[in-house]
ZABA-143371 format. One record per residue (C-alpha): x, y, z. Coordinates in steps of 0.02 Angstrom, whole numbers, plus 50000, padded with zeros to 5 digits. Layout:
% residues N
XYZ/...
//
This chain:
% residues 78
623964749864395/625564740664333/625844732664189/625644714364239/623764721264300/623534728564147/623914712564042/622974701364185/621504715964151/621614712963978/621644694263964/620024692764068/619074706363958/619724694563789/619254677163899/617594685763944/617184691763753/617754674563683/616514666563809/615074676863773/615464674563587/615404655263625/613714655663728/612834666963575/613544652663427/612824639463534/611004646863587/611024649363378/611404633963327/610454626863471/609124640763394/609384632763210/609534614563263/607634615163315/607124626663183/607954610463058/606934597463164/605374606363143/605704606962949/605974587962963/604504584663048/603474593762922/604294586162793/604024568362838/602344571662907/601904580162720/602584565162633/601694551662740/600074561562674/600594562362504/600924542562494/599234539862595/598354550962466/599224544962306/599804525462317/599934522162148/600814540262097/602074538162255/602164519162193/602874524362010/603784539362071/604894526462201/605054515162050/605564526261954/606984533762085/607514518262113/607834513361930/608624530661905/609734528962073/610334511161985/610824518561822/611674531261895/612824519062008/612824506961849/613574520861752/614864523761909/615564506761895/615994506761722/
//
């Protein structure tokens, strides 16, 4: 084997690593995106409870974000 097949040899082993490398991050992201969509779901799907549960509590607790959220951002301004 001469050099130029050992550096052709090479670069295919490195292109074929870096490619299976690529293929594993995306099937765990991929893995992770759903993982993060299921959280979501939950999430949302717990809240809608809570507000259907507690109106009045989920009322003041908005209110009370809200007014917080403005201070804040009045505060910012100044």
């Amino acid at each position: 084997m001469n050099t130029a097949d050992k550096v052709a040899h090479f670069a295919q082993d490195a292109a074929d690593t870096i490619t299976s490398a690529g293929h594993q991050a995306r099937a765990a992201f991929d893995e992770r995106s759903e993982q993060i969509l299921r959280a979501e779901q939950y999430a949302a799907k717990s809240c809608r409870s809570y507000v259907r549960t507690n109106p009045v509590t989920s009322l003041g607790i908005a209110a009370a974000t809200g007014f917080l959220v403005g201070s804040l951002l009045g505060l910012s301004r100044r």
